[in-house]
N, C-alpha and C positions, 0 to 999 in steps of 0.2 A: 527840323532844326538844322541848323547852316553845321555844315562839317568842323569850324574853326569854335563852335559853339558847345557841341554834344561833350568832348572832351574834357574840358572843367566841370561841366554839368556829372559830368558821371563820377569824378576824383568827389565833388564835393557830396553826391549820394552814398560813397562807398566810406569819406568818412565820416560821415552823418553816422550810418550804421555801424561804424568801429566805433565810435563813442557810446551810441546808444549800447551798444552791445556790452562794451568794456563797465557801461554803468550798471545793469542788470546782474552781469557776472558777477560784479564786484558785490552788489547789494545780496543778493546771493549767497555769496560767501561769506560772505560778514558775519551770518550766525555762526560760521565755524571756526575762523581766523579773526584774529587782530587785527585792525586799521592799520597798521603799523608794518605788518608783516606783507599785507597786500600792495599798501604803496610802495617798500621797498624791493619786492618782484617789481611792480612795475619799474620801476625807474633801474634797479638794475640790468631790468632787458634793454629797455630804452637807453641806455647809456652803452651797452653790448653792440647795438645797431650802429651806435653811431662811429664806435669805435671802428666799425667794419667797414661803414660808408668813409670813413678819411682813406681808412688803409688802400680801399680799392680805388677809391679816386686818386692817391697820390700825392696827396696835399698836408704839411705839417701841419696839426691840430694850433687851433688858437689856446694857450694855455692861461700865461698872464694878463695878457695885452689883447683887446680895450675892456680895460676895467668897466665899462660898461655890463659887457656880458657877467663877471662875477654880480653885478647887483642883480641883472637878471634872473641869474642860476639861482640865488640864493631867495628872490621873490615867488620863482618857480617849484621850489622845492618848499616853500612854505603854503601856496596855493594847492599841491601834489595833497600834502599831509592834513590838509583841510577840507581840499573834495573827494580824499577815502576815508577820513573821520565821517564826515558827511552823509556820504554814500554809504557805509555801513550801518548809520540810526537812525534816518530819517527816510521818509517814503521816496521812492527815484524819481517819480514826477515833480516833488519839489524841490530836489537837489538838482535836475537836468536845467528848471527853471530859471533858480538862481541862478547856478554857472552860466547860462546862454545870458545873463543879461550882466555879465563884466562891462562890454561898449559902454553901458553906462555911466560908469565908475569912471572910465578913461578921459571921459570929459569935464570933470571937476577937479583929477587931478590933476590936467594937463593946464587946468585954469592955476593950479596952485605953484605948480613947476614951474610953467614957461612967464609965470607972474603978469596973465591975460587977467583982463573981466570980461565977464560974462554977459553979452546983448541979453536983449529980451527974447532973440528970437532961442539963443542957447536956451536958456531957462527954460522956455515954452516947451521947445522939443523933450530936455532931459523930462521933464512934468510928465507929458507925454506918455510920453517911453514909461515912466514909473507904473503908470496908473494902468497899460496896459501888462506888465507885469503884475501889476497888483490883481486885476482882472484875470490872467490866465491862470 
């Protein structure tokens, strides 16, 4: 593998395996804690990280401004609470499944947003995509 290559390759095996793992644990845990108590660890460490990554970068946090990111935060934090609900009742293999297959989702609402239609070749692919989710 080309040196400029290996590099990505290996970020995206290590967080293949930080999710896979972070899912297990979580599923794991679940019979002992509340959904509720494991996503808000997570997101309070995650929010701890981040706070450290501004400070040592050097850079004012974006707080208000672009309102954008608040709808983000608020879409992400509602996804957080839904894949450790998730994660804690239902088997990990079909909770990894769903999650991995968002891309999908992103193309019907990006038809609804940016007020596209959709070719046939769209439709064919999302079909696609479905049926081999529905198959794994």
């Amino acid at each position: 593998m080309r040196d400029g290559l290996a590099r990505p390759v290996l970020w995206m095996v290590c967080g293949s395996f930080a999710f896979a793992s972070m899912g297990a644990l979580t599923h794991a845990l679940g019979q002992r804690c509340d959904f509720a108590l494991i996503a808000l660890d997570r997101a309070a460490v995650m929010f701890a990280s981040s706070i450290l990554l501004v400070y040592f970068a050097g850079v004012r946090p974006a707080v208000w401004r672009p309102r954008t990111l608040w709808i983000r935060s608020l879409a992400g934090s509602a996804s957080l609470v839904c894949n450790f609900y998730a994660l804690t009742r239902l088997p990990l293999a079909d909770v990894l499944t769903l999650t991995n297959s968002y891309p999908l989702w992103i193309v019907p609402l990006a038809w609804v947003a940016l007020g596209g239609v959709p070719t046939t070749r769209d439709l064919l692919g999302v079909a696609c995509c479905l049926v081999g989710v529905v198959i794994v």
